[in-house]
PDB file of N, CA, C and O in Angstrom:
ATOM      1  N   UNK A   1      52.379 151.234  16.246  1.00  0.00           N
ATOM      2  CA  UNK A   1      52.438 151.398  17.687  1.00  0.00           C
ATOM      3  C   UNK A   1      53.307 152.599  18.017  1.00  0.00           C
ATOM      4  O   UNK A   1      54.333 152.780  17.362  1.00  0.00           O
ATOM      5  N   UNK A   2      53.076 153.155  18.667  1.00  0.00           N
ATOM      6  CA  UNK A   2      53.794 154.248  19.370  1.00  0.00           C
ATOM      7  C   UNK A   2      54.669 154.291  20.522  1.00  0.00           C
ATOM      8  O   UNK A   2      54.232 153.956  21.623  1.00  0.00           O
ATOM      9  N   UNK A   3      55.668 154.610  20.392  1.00  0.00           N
ATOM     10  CA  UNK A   3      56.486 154.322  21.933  1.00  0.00           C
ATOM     11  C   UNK A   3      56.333 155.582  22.386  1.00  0.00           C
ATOM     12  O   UNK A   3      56.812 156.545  21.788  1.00  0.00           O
ATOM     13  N   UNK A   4      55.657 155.679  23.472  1.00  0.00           N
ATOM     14  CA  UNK A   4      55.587 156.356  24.851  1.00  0.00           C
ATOM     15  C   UNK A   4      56.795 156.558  26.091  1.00  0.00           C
ATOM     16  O   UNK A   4      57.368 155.759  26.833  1.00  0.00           O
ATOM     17  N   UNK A   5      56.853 157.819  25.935  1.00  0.00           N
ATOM     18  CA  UNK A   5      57.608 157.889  26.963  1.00  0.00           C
ATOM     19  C   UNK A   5      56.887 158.267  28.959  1.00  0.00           C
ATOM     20  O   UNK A   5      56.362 159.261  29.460  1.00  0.00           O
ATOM     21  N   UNK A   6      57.244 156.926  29.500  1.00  0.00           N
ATOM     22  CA  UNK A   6      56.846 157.676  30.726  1.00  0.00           C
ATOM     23  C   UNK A   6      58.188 157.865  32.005  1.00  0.00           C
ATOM     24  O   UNK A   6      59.240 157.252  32.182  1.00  0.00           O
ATOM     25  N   UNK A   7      57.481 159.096  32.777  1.00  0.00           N
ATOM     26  CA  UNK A   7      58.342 159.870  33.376  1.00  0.00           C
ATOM     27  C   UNK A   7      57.422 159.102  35.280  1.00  0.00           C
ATOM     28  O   UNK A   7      56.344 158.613  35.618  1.00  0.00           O
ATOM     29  N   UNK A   8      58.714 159.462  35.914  1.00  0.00           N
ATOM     30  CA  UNK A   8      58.531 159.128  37.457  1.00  0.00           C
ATOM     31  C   UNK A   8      58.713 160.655  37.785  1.00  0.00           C
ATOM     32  O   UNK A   8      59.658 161.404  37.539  1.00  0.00           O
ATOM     33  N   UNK A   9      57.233 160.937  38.564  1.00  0.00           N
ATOM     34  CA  UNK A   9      57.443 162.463  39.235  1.00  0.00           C
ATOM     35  C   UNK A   9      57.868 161.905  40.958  1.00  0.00           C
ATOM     36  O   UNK A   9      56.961 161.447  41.654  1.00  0.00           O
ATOM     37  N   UNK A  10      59.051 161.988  41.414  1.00  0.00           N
ATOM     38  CA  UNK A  10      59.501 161.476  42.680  1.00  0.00           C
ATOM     39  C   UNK A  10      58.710 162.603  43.718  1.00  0.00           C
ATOM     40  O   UNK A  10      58.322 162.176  44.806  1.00  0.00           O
ATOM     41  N   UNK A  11      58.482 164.020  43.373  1.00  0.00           N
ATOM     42  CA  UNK A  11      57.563 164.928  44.100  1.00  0.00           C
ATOM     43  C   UNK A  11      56.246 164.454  44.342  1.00  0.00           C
ATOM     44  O   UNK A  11      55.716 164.662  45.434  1.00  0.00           O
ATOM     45  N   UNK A  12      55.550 163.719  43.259  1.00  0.00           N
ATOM     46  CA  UNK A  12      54.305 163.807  43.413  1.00  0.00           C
ATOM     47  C   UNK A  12      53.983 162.074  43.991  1.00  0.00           C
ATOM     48  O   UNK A  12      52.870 161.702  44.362  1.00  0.00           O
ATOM     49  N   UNK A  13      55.116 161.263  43.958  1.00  0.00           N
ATOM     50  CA  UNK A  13      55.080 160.395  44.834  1.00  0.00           C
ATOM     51  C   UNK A  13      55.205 160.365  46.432  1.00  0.00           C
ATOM     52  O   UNK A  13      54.664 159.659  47.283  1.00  0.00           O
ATOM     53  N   UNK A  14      56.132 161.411  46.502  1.00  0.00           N
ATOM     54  CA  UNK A  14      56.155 162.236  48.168  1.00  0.00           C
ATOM     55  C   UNK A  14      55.283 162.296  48.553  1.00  0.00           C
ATOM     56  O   UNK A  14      55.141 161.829  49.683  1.00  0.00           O
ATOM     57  N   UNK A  15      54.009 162.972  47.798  1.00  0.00           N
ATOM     58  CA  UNK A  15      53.090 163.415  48.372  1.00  0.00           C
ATOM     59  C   UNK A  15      51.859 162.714  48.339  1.00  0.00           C
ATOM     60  O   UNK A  15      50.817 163.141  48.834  1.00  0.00           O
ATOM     61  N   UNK A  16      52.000 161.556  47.707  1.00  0.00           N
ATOM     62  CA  UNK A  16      51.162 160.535  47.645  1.00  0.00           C
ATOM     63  C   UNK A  16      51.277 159.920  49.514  1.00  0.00           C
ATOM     64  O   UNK A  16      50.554 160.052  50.502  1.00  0.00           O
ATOM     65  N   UNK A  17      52.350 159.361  49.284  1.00  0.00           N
ATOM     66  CA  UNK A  17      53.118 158.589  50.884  1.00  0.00           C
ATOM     67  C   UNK A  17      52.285 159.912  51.878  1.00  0.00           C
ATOM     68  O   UNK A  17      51.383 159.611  52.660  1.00  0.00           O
ATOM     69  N   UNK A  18      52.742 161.334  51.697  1.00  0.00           N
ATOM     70  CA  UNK A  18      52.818 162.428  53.115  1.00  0.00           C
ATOM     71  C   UNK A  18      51.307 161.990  53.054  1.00  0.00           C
ATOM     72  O   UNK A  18      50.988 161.260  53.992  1.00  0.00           O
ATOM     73  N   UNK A  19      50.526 162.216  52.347  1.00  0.00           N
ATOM     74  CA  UNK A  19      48.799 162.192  52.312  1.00  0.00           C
ATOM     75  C   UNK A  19      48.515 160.943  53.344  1.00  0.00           C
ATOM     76  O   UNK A  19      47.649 160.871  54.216  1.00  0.00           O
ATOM     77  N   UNK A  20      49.380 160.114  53.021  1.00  0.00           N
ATOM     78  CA  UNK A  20      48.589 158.592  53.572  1.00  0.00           C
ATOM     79  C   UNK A  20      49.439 158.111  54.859  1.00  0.00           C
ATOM     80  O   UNK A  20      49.303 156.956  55.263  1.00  0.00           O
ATOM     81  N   UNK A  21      50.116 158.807  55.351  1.00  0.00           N
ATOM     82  CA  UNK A  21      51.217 158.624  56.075  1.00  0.00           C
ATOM     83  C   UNK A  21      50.430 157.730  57.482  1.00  0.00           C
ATOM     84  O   UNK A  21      50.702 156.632  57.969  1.00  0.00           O
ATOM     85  N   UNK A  22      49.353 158.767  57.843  1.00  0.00           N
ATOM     86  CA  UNK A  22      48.253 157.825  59.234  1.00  0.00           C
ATOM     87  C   UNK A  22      47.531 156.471  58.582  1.00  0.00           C
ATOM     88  O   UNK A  22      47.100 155.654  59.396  1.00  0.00           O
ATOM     89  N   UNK A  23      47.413 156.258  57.529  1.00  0.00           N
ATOM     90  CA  UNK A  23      46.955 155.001  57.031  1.00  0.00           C
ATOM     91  C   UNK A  23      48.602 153.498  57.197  1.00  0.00           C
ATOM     92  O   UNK A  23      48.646 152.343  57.622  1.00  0.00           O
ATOM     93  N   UNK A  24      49.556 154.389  56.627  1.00  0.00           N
ATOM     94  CA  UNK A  24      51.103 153.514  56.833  1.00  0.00           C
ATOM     95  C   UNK A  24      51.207 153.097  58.028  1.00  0.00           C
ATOM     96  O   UNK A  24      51.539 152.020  58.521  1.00  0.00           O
ATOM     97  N   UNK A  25      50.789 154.361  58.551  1.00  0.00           N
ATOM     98  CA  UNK A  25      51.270 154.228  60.639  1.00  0.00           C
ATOM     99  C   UNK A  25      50.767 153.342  61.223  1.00  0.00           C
ATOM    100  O   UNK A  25      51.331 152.741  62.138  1.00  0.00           O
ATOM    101  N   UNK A  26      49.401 153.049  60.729  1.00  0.00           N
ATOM    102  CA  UNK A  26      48.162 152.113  61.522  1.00  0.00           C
ATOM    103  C   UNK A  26      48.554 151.209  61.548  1.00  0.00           C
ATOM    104  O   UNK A  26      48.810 150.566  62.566  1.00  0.00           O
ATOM    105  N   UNK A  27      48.821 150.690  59.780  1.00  0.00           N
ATOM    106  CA  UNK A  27      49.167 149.051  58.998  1.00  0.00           C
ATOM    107  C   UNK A  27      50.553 148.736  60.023  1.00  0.00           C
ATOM    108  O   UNK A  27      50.674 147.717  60.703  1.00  0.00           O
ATOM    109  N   UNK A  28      51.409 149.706  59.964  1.00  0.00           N
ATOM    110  CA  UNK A  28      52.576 149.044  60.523  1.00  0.00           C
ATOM    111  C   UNK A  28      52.548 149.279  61.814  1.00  0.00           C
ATOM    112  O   UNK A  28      53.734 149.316  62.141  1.00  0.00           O
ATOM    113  N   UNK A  29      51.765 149.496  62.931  1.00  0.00           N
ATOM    114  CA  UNK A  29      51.887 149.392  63.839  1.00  0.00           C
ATOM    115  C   UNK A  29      51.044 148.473  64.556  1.00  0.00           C
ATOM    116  O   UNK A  29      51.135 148.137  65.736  1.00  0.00           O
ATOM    117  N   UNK A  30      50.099 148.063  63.570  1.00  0.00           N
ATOM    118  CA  UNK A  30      49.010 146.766  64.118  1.00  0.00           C
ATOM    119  C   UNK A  30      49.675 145.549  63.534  1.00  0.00           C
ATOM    120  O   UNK A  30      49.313 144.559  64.171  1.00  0.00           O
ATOM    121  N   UNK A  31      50.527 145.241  62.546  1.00  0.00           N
ATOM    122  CA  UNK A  31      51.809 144.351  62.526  1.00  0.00           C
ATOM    123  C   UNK A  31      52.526 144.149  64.012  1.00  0.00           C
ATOM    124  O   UNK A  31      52.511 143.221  64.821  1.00  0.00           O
ATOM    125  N   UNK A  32      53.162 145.458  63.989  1.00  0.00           N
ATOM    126  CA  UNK A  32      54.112 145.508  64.892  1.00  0.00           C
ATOM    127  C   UNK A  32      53.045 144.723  66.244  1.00  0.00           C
ATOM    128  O   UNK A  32      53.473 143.755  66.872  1.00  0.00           O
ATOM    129  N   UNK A  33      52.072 145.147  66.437  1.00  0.00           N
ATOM    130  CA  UNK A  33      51.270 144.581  67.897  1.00  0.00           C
ATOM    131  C   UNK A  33      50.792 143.203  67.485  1.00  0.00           C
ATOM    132  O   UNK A  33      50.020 142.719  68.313  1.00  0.00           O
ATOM    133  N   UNK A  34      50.963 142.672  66.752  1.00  0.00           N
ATOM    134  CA  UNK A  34      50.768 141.870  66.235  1.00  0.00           C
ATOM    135  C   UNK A  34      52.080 140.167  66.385  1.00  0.00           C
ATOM    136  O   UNK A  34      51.993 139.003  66.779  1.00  0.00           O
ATOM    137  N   UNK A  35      52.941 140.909  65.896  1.00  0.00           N
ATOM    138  CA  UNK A  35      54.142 140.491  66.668  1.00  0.00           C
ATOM    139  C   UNK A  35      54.455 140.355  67.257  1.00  0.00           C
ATOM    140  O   UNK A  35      54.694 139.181  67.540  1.00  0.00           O
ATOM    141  N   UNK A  36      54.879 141.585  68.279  1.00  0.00           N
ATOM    142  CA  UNK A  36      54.910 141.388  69.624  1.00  0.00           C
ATOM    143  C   UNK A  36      53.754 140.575  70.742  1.00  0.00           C
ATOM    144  O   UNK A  36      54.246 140.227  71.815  1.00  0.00           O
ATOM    145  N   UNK A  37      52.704 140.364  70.583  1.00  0.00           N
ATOM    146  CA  UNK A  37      51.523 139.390  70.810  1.00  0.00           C
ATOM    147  C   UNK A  37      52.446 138.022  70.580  1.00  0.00           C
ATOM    148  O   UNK A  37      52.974 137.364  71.477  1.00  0.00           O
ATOM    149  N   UNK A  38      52.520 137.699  68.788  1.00  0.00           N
ATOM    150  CA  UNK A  38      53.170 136.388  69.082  1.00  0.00           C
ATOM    151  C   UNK A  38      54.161 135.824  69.679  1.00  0.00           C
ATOM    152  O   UNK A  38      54.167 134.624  69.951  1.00  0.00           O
ATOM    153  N   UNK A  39      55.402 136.876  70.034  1.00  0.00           N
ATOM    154  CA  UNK A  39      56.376 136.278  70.536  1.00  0.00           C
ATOM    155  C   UNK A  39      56.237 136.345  72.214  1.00  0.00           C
ATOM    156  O   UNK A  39      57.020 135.833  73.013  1.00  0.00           O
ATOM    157  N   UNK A  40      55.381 136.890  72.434  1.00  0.00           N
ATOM    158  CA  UNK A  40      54.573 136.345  73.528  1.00  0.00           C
ATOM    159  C   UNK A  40      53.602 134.839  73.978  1.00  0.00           C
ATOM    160  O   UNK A  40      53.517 134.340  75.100  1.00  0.00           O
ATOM    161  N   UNK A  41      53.073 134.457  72.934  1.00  0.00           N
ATOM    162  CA  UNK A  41      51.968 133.014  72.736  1.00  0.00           C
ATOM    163  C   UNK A  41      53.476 132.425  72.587  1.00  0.00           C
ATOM    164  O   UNK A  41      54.358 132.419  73.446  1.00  0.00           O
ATOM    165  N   UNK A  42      53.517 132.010  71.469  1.00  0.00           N
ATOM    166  CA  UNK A  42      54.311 131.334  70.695  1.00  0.00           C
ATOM    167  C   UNK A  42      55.386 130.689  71.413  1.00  0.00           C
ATOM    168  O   UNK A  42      56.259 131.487  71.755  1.00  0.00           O
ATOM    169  N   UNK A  43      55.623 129.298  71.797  1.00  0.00           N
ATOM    170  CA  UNK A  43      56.661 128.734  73.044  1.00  0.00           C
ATOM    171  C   UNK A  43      58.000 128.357  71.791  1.00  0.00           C
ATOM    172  O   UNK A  43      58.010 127.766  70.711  1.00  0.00           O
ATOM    173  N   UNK A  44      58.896 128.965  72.520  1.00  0.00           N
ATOM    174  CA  UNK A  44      60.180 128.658  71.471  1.00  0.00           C
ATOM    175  C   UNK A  44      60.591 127.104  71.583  1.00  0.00           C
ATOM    176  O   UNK A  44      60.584 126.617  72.713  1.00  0.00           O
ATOM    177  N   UNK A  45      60.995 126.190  70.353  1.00  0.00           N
ATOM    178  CA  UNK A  45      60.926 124.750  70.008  1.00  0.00           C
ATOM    179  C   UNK A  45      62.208 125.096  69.524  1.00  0.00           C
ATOM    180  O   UNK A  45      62.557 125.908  68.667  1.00  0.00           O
ATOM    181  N   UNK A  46      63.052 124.053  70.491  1.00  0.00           N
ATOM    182  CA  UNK A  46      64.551 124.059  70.227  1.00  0.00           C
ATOM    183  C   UNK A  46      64.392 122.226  69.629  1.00  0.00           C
ATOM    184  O   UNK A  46      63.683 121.324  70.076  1.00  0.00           O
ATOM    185  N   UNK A  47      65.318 122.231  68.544  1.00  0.00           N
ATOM    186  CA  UNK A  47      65.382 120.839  68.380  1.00  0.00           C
ATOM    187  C   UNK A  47      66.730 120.077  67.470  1.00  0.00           C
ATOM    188  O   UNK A  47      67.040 120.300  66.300  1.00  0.00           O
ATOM    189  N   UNK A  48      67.292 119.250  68.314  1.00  0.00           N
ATOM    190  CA  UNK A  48      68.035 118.725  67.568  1.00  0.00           C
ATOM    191  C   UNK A  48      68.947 117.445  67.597  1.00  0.00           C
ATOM    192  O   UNK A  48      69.089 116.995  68.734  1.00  0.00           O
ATOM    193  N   UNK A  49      69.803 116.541  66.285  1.00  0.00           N
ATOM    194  CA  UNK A  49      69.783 115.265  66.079  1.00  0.00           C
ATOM    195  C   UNK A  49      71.486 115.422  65.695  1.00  0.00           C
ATOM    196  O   UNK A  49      72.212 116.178  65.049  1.00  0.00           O
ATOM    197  N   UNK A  50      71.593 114.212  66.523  1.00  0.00           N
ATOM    198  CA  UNK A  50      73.348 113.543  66.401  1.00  0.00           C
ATOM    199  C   UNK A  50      73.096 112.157  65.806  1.00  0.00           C
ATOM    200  O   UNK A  50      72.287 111.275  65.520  1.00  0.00           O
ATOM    201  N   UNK A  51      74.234 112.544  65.821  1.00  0.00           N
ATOM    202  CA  UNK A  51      74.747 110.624  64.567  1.00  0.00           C
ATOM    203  C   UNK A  51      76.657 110.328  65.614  1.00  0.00           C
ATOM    204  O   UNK A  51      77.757 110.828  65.381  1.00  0.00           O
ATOM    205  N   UNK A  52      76.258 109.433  66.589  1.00  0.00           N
ATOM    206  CA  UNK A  52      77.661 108.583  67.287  1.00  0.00           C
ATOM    207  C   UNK A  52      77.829 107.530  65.892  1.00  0.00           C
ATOM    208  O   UNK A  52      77.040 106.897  65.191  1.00  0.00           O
ATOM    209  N   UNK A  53      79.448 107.753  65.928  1.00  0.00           N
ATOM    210  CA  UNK A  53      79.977 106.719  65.159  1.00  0.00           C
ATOM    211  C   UNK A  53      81.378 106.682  65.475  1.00  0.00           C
ATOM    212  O   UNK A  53      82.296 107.452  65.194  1.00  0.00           O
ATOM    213  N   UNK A  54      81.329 105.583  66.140  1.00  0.00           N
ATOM    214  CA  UNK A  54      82.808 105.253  66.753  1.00  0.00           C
ATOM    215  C   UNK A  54      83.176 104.283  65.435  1.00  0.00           C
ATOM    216  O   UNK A  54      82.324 103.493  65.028  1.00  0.00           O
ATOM    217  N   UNK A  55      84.571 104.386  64.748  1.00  0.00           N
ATOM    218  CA  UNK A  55      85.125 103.471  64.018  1.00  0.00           C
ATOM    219  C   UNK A  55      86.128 102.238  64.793  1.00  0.00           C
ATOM    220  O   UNK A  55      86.960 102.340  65.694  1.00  0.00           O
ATOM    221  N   UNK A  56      85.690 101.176  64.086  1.00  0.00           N
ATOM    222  CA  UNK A  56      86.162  99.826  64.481  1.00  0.00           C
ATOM    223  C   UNK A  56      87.075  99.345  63.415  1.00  0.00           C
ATOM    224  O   UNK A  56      86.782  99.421  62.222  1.00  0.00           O
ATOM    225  N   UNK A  57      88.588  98.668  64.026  1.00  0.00           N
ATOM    226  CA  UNK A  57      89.854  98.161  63.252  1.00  0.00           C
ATOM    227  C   UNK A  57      88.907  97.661  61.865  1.00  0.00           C
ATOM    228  O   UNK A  57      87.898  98.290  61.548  1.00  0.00           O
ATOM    229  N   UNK A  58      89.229  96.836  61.343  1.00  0.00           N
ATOM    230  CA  UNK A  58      88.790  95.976  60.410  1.00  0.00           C
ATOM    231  C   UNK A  58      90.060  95.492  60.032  1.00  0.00           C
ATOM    232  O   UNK A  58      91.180  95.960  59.829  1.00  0.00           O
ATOM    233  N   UNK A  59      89.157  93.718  59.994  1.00  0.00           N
ATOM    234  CA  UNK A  59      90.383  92.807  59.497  1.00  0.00           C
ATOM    235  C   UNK A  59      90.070  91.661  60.498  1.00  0.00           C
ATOM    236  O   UNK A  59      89.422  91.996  61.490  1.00  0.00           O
ATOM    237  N   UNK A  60      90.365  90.609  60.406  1.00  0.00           N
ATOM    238  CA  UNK A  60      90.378  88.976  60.911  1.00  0.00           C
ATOM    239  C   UNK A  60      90.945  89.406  62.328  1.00  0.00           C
ATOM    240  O   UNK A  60      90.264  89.547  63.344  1.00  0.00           O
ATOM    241  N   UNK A  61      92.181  89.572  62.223  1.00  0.00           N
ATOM    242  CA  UNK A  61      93.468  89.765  62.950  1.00  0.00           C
ATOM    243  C   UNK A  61      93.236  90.613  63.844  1.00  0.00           C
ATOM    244  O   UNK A  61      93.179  90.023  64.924  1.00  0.00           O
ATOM    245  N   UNK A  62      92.968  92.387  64.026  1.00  0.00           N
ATOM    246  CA  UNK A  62      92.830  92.824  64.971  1.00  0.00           C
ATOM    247  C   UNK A  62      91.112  92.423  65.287  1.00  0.00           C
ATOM    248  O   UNK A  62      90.775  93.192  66.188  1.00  0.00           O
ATOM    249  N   UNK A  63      90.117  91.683  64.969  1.00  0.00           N
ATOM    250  CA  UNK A  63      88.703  91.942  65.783  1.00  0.00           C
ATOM    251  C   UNK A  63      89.336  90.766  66.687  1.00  0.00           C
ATOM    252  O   UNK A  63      88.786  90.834  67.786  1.00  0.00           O
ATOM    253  N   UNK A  64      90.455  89.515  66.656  1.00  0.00           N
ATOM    254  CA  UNK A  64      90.679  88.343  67.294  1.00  0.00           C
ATOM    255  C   UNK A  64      91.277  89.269  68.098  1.00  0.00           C
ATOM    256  O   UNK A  64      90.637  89.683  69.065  1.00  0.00           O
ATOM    257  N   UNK A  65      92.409  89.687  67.881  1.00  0.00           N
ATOM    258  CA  UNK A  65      93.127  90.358  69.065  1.00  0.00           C
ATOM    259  C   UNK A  65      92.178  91.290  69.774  1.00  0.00           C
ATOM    260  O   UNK A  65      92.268  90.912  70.942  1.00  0.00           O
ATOM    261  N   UNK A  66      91.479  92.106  69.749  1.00  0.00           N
ATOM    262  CA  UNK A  66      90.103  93.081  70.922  1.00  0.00           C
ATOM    263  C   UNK A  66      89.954  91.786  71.502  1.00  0.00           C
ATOM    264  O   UNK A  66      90.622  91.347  72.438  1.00  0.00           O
ATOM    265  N   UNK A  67      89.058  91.216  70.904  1.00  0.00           N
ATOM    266  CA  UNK A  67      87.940  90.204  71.807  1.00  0.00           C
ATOM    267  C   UNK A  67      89.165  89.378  72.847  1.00  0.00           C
ATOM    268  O   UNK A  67      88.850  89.086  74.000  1.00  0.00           O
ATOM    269  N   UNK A  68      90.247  89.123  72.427  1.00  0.00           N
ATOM    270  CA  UNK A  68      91.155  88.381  73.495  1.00  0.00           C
ATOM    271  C   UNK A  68      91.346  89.214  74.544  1.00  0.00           C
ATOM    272  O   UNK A  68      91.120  88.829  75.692  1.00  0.00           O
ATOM    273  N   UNK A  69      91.881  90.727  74.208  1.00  0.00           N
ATOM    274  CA  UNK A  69      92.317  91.266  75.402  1.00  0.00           C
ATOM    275  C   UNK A  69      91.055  92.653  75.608  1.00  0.00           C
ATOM    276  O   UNK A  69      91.176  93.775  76.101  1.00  0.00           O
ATOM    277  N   UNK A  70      89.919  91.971  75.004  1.00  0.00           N
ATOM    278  CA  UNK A  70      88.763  92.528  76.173  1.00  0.00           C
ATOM    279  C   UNK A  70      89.007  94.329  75.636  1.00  0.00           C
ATOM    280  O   UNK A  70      89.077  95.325  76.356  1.00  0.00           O
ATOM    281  N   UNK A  71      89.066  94.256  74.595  1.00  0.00           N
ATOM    282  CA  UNK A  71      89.028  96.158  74.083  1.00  0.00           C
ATOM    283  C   UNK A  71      87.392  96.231  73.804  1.00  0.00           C
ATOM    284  O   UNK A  71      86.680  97.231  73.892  1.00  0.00           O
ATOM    285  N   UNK A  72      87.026  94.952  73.460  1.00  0.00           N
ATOM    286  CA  UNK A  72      85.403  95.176  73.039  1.00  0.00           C
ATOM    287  C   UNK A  72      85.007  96.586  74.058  1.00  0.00           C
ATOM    288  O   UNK A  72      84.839  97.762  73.736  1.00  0.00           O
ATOM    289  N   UNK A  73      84.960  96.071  75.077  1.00  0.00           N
ATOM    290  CA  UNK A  73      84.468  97.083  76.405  1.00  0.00           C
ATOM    291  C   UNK A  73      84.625  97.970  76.363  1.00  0.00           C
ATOM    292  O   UNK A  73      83.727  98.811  76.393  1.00  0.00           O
ATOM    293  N   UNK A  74      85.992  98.254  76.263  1.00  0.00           N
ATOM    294  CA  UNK A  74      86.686  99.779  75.807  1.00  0.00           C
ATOM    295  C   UNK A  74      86.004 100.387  74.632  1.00  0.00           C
ATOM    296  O   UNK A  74      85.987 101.602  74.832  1.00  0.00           O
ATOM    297  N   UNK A  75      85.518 100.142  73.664  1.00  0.00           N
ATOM    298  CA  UNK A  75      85.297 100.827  72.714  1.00  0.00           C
ATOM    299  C   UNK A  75      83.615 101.030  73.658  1.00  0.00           C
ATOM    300  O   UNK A  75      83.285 102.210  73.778  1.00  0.00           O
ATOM    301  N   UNK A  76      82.711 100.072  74.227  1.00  0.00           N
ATOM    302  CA  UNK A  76      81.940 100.357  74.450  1.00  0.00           C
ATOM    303  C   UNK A  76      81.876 101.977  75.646  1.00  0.00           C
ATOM    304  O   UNK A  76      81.398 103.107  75.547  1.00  0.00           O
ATOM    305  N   UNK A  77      82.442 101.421  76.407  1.00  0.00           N
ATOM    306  CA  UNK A  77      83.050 102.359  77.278  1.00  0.00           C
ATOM    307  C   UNK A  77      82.712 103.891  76.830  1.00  0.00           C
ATOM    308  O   UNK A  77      81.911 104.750  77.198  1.00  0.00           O
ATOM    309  N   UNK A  78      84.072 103.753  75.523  1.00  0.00           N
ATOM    310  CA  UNK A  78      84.101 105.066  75.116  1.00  0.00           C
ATOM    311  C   UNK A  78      82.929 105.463  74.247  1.00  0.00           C
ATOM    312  O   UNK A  78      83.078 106.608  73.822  1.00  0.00           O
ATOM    313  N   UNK A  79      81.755 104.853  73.827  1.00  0.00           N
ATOM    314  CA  UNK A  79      80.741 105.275  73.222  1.00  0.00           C
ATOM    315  C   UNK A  79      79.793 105.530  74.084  1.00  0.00           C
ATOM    316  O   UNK A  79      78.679 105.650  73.574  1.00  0.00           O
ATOM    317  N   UNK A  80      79.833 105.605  74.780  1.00  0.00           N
ATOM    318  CA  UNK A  80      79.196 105.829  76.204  1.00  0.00           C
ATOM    319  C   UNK A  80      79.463 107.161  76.723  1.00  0.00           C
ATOM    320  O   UNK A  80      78.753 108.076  77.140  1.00  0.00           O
ATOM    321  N   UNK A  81      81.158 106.918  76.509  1.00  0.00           N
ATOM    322  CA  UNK A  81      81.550 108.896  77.075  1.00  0.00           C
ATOM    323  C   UNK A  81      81.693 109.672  76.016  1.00  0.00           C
ATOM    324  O   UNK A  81      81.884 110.870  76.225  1.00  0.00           O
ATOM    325  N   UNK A  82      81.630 109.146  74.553  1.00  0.00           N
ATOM    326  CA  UNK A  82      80.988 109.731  73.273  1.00  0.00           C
ATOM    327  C   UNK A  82      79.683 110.859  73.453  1.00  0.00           C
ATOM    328  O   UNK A  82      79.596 112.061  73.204  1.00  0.00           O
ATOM    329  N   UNK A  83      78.881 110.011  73.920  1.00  0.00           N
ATOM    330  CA  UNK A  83      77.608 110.168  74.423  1.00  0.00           C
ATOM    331  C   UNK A  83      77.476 110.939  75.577  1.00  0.00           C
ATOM    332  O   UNK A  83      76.750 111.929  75.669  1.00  0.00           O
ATOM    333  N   UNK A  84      77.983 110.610  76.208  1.00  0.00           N
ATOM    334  CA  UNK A  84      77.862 111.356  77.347  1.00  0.00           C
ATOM    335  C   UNK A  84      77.791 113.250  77.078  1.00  0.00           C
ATOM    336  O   UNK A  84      76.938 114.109  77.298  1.00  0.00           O
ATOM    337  N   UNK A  85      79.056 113.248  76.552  1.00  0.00           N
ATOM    338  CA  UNK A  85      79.620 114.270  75.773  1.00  0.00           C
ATOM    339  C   UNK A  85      78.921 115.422  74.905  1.00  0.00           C
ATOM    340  O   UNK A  85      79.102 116.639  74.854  1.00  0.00           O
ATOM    341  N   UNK A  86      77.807 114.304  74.057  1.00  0.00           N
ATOM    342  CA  UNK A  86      76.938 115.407  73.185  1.00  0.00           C
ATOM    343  C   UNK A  86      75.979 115.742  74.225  1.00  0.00           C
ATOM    344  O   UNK A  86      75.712 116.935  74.371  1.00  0.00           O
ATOM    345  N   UNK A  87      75.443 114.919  74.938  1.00  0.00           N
ATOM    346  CA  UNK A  87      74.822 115.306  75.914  1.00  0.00           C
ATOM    347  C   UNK A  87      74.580 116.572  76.824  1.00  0.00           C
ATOM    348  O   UNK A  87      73.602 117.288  77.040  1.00  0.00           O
ATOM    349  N   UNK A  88      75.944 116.541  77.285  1.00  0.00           N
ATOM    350  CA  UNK A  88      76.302 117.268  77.975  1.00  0.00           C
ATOM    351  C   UNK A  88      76.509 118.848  77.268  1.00  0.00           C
ATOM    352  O   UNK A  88      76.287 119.855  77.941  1.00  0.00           O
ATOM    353  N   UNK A  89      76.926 118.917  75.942  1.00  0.00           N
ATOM    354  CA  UNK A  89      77.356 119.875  74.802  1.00  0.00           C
ATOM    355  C   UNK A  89      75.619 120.250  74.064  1.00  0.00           C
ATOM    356  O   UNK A  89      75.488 121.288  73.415  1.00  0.00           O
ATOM    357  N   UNK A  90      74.665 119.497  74.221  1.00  0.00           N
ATOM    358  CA  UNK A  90      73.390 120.238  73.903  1.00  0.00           C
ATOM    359  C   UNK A  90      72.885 120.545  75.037  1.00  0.00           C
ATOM    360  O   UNK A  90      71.851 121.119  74.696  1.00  0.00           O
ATOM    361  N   UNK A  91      72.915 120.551  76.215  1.00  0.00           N
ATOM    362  CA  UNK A  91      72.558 121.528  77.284  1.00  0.00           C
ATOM    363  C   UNK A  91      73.353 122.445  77.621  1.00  0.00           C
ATOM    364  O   UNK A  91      73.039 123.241  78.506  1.00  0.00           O
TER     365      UNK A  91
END
């Protein structure tokens, strides 16, 4: 086998591109209209997902003590203005 040497003529690639330059122009400019068309059609789709997670005591002792003095509510309350919150923060 023979090893070959090959050479890059960067001149005669120039002039490959200068020759074809109205063929480049076309391709990329019927892209380009092409594009601009879609972001015209095309309706922009915003979308997106939360996860609320309020943490609760744990243990015998404090869920007896809430439910006596009525914090249940309160926590509901505040998952509510949790909520409210993202709400308000995705518009």
């Amino acid at each position: 086998m023979e090893d070959r040497e090959y050479t890059i003529d960067l001149m005669e690639l120039y002039g490959i591109v200068i020759d074809n330059i109205k063929v480049i122009a076309k391709i990329a400019t019927c892209f380009l209209i092409l594009a601009i068309l879609y972001l015209f059609i095309a309706s922009p789709v915003y979308e997106s997902t939360a996860l609320l997670r309020i943490k609760q005591q744990q243990g015998l002792g404090s869920s007896l003590l809430n439910e006596a003095t009525g914090s249940v509510g309160m926590n509901q309350r505040q998952m509510s203005t949790y909520a409210e919150i993202l709400r308000a923060a995705a518009w």
